[in-house]
C-alpha positions in Angstrom: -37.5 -54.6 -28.5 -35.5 -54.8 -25.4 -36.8 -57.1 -22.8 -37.9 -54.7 -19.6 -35.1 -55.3 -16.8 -36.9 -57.4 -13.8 -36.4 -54.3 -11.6 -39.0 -52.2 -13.7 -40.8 -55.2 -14.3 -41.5 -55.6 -10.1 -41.6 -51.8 -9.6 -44.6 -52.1 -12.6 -46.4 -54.9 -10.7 -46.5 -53.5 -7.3 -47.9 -50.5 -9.0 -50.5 -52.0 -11.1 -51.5 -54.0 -7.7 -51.8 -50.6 -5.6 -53.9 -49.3 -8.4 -56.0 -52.5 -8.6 -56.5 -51.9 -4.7 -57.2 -47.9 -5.1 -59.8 -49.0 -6.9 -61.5 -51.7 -5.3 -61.4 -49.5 -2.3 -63.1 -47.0 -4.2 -65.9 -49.2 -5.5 -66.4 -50.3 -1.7 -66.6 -46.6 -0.5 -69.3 -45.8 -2.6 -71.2 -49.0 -2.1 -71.1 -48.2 1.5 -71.9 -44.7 1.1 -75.2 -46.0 -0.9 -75.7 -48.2 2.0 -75.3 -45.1 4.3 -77.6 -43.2 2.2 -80.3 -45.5 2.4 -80.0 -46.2 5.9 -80.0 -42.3 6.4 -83.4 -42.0 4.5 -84.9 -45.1 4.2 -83.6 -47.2 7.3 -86.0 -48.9 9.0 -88.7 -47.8 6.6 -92.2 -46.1 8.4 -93.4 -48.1 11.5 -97.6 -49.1 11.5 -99.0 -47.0 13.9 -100.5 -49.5 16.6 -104.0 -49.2 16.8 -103.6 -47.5 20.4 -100.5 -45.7 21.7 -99.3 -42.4 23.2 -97.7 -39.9 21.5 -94.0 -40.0 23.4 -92.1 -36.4 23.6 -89.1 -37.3 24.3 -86.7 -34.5 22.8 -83.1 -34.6 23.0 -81.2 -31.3 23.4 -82.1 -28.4 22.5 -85.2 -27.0 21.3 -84.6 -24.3 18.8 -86.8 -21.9 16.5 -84.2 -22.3 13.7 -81.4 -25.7 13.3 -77.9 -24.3 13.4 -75.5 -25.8 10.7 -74.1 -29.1 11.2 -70.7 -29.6 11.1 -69.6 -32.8 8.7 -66.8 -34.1 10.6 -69.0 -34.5 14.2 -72.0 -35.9 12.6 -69.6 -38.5 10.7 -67.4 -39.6 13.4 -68.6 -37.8 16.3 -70.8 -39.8 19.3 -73.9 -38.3 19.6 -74.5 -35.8 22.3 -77.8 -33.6 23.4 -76.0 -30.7 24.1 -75.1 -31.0 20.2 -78.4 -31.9 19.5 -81.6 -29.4 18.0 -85.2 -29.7 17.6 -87.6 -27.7 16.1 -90.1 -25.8 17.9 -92.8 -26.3 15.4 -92.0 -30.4 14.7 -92.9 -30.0 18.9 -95.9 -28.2 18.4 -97.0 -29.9 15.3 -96.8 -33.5 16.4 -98.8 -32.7 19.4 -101.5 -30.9 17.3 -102.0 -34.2 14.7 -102.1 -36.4 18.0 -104.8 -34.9 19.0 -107.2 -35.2 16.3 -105.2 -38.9 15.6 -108.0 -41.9 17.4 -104.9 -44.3 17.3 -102.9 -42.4 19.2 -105.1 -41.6 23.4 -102.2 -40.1 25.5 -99.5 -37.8 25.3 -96.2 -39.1 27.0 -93.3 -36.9 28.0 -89.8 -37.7 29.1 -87.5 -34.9 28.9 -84.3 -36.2 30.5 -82.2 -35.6 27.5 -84.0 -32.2 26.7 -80.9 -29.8 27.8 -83.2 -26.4 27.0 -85.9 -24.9 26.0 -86.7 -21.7 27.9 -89.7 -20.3 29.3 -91.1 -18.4 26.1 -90.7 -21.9 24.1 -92.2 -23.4 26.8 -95.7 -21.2 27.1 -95.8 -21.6 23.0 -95.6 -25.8 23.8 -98.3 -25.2 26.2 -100.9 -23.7 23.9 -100.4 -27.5 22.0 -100.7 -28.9 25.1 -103.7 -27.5 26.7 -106.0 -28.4 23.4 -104.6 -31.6 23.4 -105.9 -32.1 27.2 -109.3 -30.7 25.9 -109.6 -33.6 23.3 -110.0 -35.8 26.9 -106.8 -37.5 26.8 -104.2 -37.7 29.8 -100.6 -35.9 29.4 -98.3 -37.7 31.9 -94.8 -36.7 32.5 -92.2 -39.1 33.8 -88.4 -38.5 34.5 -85.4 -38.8 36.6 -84.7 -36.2 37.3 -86.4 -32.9 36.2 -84.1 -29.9 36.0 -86.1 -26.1 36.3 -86.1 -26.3 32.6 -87.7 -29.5 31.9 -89.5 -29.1 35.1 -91.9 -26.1 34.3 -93.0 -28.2 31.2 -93.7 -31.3 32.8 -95.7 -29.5 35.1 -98.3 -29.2 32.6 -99.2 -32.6 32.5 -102.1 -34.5 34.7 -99.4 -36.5 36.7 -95.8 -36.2 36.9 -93.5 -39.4 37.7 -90.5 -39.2 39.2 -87.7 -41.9 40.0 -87.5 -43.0 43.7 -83.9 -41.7 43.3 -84.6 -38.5 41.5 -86.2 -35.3 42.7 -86.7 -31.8 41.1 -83.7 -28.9 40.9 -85.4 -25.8 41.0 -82.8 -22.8 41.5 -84.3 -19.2 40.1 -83.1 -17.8 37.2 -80.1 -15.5 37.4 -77.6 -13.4 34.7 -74.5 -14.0 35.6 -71.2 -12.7 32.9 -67.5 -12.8 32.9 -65.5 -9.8 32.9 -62.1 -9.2 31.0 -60.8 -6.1 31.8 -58.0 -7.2 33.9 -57.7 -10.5 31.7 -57.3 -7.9 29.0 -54.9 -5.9 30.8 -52.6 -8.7 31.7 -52.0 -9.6 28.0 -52.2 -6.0 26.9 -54.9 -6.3 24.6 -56.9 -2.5 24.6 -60.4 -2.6 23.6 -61.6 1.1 22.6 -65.3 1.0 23.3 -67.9 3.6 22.8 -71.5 3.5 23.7 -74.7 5.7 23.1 -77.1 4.8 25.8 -76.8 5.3 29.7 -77.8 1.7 30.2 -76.1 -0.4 27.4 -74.1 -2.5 28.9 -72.9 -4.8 26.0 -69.5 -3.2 26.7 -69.4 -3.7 30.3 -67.2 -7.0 29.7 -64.4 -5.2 28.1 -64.1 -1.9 30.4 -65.5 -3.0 33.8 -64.6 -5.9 36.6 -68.3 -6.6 37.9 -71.6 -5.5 36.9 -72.8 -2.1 36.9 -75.5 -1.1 39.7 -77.7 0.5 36.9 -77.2 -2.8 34.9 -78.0 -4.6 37.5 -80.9 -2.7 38.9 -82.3 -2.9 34.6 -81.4 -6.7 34.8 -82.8 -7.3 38.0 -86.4 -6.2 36.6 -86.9 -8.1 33.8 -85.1 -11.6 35.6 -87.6 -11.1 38.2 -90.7 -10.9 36.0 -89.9 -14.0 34.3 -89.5 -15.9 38.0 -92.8 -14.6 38.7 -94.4 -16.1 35.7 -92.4 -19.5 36.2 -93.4 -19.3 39.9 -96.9 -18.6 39.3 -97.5 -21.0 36.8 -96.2 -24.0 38.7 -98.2 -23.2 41.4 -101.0 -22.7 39.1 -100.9 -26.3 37.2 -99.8 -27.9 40.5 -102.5 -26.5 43.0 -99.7 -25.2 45.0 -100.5 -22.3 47.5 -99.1 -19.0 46.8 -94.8 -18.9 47.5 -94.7 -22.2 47.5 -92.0 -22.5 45.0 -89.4 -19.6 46.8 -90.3 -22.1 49.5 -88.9 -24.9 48.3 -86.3 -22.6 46.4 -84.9 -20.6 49.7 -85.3 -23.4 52.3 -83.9 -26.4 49.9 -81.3 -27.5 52.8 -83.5 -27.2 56.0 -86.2 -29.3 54.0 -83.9 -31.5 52.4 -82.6 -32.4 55.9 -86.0 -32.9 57.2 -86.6 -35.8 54.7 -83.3 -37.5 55.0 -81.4 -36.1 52.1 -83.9 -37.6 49.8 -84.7 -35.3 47.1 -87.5 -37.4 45.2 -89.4 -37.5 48.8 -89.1 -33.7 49.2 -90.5 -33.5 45.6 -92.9 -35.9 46.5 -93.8 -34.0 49.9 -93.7 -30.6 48.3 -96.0 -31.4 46.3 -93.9 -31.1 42.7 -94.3 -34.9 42.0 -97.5 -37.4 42.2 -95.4 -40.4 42.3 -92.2 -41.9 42.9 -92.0 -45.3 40.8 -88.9 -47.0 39.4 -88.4 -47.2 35.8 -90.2 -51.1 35.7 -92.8 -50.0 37.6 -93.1 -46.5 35.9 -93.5 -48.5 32.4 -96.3 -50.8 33.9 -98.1 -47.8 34.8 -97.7 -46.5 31.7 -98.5 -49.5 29.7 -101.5 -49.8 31.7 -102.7 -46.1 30.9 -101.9 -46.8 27.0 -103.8 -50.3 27.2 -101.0 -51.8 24.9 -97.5 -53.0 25.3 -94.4 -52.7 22.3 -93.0 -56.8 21.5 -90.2 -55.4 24.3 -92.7 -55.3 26.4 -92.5 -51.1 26.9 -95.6 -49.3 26.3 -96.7 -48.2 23.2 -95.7 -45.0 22.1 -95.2 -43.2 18.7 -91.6 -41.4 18.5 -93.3 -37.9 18.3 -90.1 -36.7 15.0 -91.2 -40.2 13.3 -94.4 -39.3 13.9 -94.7 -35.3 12.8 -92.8 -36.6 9.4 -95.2 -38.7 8.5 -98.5 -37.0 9.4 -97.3 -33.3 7.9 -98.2 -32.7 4.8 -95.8 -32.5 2.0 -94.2 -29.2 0.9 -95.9 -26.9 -1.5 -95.1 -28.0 -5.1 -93.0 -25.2 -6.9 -95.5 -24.2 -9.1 -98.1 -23.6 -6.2 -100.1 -20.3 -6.1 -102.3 -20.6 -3.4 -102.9 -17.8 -1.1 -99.9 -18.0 2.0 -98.9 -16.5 4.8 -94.8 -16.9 5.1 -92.8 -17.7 8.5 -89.2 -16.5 7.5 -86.9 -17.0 10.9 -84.2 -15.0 12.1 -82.0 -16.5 15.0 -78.8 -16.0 16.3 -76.1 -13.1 16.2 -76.4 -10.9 13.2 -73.2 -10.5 11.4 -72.3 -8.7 7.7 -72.9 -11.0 4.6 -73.9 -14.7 4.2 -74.2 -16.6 7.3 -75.3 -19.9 7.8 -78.7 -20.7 9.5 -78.1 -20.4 13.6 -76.6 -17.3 12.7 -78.1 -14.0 11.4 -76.4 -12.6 8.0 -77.2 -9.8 6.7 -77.3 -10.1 2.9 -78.2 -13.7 3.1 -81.7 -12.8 5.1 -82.4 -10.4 3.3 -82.1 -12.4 0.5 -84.7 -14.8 1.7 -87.2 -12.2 2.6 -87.0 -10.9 -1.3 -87.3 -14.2 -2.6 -89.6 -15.1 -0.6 -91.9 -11.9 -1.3 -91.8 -12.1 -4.5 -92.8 -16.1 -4.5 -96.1 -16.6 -6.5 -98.8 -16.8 -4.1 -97.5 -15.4 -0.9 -99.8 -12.5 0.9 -98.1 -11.9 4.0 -94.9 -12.8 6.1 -94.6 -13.1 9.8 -90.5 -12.7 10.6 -89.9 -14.8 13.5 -87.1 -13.1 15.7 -84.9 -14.5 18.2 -81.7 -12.7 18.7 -80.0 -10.0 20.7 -78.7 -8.2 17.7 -75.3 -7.7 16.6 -73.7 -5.3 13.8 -75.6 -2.6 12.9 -74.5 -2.9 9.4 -76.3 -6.1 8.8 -79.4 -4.6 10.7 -79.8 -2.0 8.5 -79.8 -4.4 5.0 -82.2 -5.9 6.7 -84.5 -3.7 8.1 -84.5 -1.8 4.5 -85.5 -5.5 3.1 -88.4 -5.5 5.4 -89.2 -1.5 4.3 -89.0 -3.2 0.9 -91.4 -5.9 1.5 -94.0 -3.5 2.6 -93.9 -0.6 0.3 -94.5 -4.1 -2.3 -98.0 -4.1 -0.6 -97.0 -7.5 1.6 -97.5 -6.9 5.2 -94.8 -8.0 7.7 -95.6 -8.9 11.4 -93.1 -9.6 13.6 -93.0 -12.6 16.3 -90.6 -12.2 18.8 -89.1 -15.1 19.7 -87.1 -15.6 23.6 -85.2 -12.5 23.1 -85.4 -9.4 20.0 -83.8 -6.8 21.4 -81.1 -4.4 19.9 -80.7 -5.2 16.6 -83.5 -8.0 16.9 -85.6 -4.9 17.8 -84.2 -2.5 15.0 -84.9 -4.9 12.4 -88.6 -5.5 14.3 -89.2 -1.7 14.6 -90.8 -0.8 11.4 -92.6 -4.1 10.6 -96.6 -3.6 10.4 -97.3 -5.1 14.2 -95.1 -6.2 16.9 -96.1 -10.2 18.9 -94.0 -11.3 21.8 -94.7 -14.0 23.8 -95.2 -13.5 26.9 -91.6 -13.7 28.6 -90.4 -12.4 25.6 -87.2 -9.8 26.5 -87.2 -6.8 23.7 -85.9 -3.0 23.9 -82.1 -2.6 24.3 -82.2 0.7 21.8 -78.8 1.7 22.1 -75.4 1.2 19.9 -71.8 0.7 20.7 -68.4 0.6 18.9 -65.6 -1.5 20.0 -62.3 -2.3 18.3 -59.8 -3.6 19.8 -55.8 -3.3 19.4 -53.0 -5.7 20.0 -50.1 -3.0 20.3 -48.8 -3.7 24.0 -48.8 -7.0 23.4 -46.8 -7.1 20.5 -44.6 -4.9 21.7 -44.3 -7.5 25.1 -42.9 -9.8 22.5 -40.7 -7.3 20.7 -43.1 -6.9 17.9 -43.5 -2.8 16.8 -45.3 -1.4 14.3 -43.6 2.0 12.9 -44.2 3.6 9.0 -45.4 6.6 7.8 -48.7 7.4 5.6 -49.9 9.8 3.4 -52.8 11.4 5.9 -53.4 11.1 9.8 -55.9 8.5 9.0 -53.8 6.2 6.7 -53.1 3.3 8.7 -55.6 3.7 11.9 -57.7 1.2 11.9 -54.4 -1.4 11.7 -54.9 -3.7 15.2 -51.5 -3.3 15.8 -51.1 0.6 16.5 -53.0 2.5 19.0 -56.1 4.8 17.8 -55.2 8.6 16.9 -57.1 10.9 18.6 -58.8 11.7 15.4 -59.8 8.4 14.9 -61.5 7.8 18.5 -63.5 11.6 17.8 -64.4 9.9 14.7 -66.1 6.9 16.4 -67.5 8.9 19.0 -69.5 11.1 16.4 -70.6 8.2 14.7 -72.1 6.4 17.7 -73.8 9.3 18.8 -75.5 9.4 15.1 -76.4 6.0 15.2 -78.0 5.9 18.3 -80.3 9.3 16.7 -81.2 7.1 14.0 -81.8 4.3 15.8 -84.4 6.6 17.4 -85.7 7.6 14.8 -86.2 4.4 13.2 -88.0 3.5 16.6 -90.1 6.6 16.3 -91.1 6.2 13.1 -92.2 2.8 13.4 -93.9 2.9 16.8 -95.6 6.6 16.2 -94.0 8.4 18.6 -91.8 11.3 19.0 -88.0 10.9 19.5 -88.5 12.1 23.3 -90.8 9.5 24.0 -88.5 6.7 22.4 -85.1 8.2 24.2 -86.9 7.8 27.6 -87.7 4.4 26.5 -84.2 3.7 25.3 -81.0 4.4 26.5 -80.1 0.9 25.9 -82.8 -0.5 28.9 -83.9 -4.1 28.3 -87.9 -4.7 29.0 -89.9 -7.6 29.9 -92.9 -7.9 26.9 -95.2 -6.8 29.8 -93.7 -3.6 29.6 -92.6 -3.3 26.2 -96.3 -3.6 25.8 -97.4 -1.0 28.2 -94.6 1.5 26.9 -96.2 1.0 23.3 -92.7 -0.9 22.2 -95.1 -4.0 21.0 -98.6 -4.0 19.6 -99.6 -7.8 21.2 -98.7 -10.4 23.4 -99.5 -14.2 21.8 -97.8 -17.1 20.0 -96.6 -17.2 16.9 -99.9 -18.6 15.5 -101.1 -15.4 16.7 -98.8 -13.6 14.8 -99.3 -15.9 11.5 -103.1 -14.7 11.8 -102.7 -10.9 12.3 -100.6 -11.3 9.1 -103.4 -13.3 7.3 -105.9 -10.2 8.9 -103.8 -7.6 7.5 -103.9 -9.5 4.2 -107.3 -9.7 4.4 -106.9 -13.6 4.0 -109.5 -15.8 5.2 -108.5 -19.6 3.4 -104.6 -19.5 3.5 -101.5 -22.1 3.9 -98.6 -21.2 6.3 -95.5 -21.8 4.2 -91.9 -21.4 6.6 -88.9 -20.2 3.9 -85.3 -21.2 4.7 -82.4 -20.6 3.1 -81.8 -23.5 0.2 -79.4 -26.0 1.7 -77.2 -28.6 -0.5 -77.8 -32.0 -0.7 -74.8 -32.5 1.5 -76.3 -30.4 4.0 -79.8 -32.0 4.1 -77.7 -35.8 4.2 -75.8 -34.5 7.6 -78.8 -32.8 8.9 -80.8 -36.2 8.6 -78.0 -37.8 9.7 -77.5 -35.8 13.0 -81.7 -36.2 13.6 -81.6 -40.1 13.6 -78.5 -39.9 15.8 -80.5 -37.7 18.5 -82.2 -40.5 19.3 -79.6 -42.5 20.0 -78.5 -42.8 23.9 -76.2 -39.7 24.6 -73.1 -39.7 26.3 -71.8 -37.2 28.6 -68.5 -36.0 29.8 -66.5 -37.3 32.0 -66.3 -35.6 35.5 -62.7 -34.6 34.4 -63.5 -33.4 31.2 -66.4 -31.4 32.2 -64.1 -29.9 34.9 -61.6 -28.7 32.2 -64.1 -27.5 30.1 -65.3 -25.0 32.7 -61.7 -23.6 33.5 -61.4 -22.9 29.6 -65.1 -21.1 29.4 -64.3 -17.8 30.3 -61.4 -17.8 27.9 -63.6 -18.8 24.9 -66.3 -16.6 25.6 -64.0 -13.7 25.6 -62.2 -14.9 22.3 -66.1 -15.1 21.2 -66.9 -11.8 22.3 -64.1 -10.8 20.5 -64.7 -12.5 17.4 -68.6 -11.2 16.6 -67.2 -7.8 16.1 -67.1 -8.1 12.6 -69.2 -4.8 11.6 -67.2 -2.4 9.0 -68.0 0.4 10.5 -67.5 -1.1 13.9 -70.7 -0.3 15.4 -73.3 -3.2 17.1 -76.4 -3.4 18.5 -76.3 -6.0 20.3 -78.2 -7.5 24.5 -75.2 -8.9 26.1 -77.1 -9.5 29.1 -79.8 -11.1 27.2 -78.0 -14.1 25.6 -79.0 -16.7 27.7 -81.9 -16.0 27.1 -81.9 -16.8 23.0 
């Protein structure tokens, strides 16, 4: 046999050493990945609680009823951000409710300058915790910054609030403000065919309009004002403030702001929003002194409330578990056709859940948690029949409404067994809409045209690229006008009244829960342990266990979820001034190609609160 020539014999050893390589960078992938793993799950291991510390809230971004999806490439490489960041409502509410049975732990800590939102209705759902906890005799303080209207109305629960000698308190009213694209849309020739049943739905306004309606605004103007006055009122309230004291400070910021120098943390101070101005040394002394015990870095001692509701909540009910429950199934986001990820509302893949979850060994009663402002109709529907379902099954389903369930959030609430909001809680919004829109002008711009033939006047119709036939926009017309009927009667139906009542109700009007309760849209105004009990009633349970269904994730899916929880308590890092500047100018453009892209219904009709997004 023939010696190999010295080229093939080189070429064969620089290949057998890039394998040899390949491979020992293999091995040392998945040793770090183990390492990664472990430090994901087991890092650190669980800290001794100290024999006395405070409970320290401290959540970073948002505070959510439901955890959106997280996205594998941002939590691997990604610096960690609070505006990416979730927490859940109930690890909030939980932790507070162990600390105050828990003898180690005698004060409750919050610093909330990395919470970017939670909302009013959140916020009065916190507050139950919070109030029970102060009842148990120990001292809620909360120390920040700078507290923004959002973190400031919960702070403003606690005994004493602490402020920096630098901060101050931004308190600006709320408002609902939009972009409109018509002209946008005109100037790159993009036609959006809308149709609406409902003399105030304004989900369209957007597409066909430059500003906001006067009847929209006079509807919007209502309900924005309601939820000022119970912000208003209940800052006054915890604070012992005297009656307008907050449109005060709100109206007459400059004047006042003059007066003390241009030092906002002395017009908190002076206004009474703040007890005490103390720099971040001398805020921790204080602290330390109130807990009675100090950390080896010589911070007070405090308990990490998301290390601390992990290890004091129970663990899940085993599989094989049959003991009476009550089940918390959550609903949050835009609804859209088929299987959406949690965040987001799909149609099949809720309804899903609530089947499963009915038919679960053990469970009595379900309590749907809802927190959207609708979306297609289409999903609606295969949910709300799920719901039917679930009742005709003998398994009664209350409804607790989260920030915001109107539209669709209220179609698929309509028909449930009772009706909770909380209460600044936005609901109503009966009214549907079609949209589609076509590219044909600005194809043609480009010197793009669509021409063919088909074999009716229909063929071909729906194609983005051609205008609609008059046929076709009749067709749409007619079936708005039928789904707004049934959307009636659905209401009607559900609420025991007659389709009169509902249509003077309706017409796509958004209503505070005040109203909504007053107008016999909702049976209760409460919390969503208020909800969970009128479900248990209904049941006729007395000993129960609250079990809260999710969608199954993968394990990849739990490992990025863990991993994007440890990173939210890492320090975040914003923007730069630059960046955040660019990032305004490309907004509007990405909320239109948003707007756009949720109208995803096949038979291109929505239920959906514009106005009542910020809000969710």
């Amino acid at each position: 046999m023939s010696k190999p020539s010295l080229l093939r014999r080189a070429f064969s050893a620089v290949w057998n050493g890039i394998t040899r390589i390949r491979l020992a960078l293999s091995n040392i992938l998945f040793l770090l990945m183990l390492v990664f793993i472990y430090v994901v799950y087991m890092g650190g291991g669980s800290e001794p609680i100290p024999e006395r510390a405070a409970l320290l809230l401290n959540p970073v971004g948002a505070i959510v009823d439901q955890k959106s999806p997280v996205m594998p490439l941002q939590a691997l490489a990604g610096e960690p951000s609070a505006a990416d960041h979730e927490v859940l409502l109930r690890d909030v509410i939980d932790a507070i409710e162990y600390a105050k049975e828990d003898p180690a732990i005698n004060s409750l800590v919050m610093e909330l300058d990395q919470l970017t939102y939670v909302g009013i209705s959140k916020t009065q759902e916190i507050v139950f915790a919070l109030e029970s906890f102060r009842e148990s005799g120990k001292p809620i303080v909360a120390v920040g910054d700078y507290f923004t209207q959002d973190q400031y109305l919960l702070a403003s629960y606690a005994d004493e609030i602490i402020s920096h000698p630098m901060g101050g308190v931004a308190i600006e009213g709320f408002s609902s403000y939009r972009n409109y694209f018509r002209q946008a849309l005109e100037k790159i020739s993009v036609n959006v065919h809308v149709f609406r049943a409902g003399e105030h739905k304004s989900a369209v306004e957007p597409f066909i309009r430059d500003d906001m309606s006067p009847a929209e605004k006079l509807v919007t103007a209502r309900w924005l004002q309601s939820l000022w006055d119970q912000y208003t009122k209940t800052v006054e309230m915890r604070r012992e403030l005297p009656d307008g004291t907050v449109d005060d400070y709100v109206n007459n910021f400059a004047s006042q702001l003059q007066e003390q120098g241009g030092n906002t943390a002395r017009l908190a101070l002076q206004a009474g929003f703040v007890d005490k101005l103390l720099s971040r040394r001398d805020a921790n002394a204080y602290l330390a002194d109130m807990v009675g015990a100090s950390s080896e870095d010589g911070l007070y001692e405090a308990m990490l409330f998301q290390g601390y509701v992990a290890r004091q909540r129970p663990g899940f009910l085993p599989t094989e578990s049959v003991a009476d429950r009550v089940a918390v199934i959550t609903a949050q986001g835009n609804m859209l056709p088929g299987d959406q990820p949690p965040g987001t509302i799909g149609g099949d893949s809720l309804a899903k859940l609530i089947r499963t979850t009915a038919e679960s060994d053990g469970v009595k009663a379900m309590v749907l948690r809802v927190n959207s402002g609708g979306g297609s109709m289409f999903a609606s529907e295969v949910i709300r029949q799920q719901v039917l379902h679930t009742r005709a099954s003998g398994i009664p389903v209350v409804v607790s409404m989260g920030s915001v369930a109107a539209s669709g959030g209220y179609y698929i609430a309509a028909e449930a067994d009772e009706i909770w909001a909380t209460p600044s809680s936005i609901t109503g919004s009966i009214g549907v809409f079609a949209a589609f829109p076509t590219f044909e002008r600005a194809l043609e711009r480009i010197g793009v045209f669509t021409d063919g033939v088909g074999t009716t006047e229909l063929a071909g119709s729906l194609r983005a690229d051609r205008p609609l036939s008059p046929q076709l926009t009749a067709a749409l017309s007619s079936g708005v006008d039928h789904a707004y009927r049934s959307f009636l009667q659905i209401v009607a139906d559900g609420r025991d009244m007659s389709i009169e009542e509902v249509d003077a109700l309706a017409q796509g009007r958004v209503w505070s829960a005040q109203d909504a309760l007053g107008n016999g849209l909702i049976d209760g105004i409460g919390t969503l342990d208020d909800a969970i009990a009128a479900a248990a009633a209904r049941a006729s349970l007395e000993d129960y266990e609250v079990e809260y269904a999710e969608i199954p994730r993968s394990p990849r899916e739990l490992l990025l979820q863990r991993l994007t929880d440890r990173a939210g308590g890492l320090p975040a890092w914003s923007q730069s001034g630059f960046g955040v500047s660019l990032s305004g100018l490309w907004r509007p453009v990405q909320e239109a190609a948003r707007e756009i892209s949720l109208l995803q219904d096949p038979g291109h009709l929505y239920t959906r609160c514009v106005s009542c997004g910020a809000l969710q």
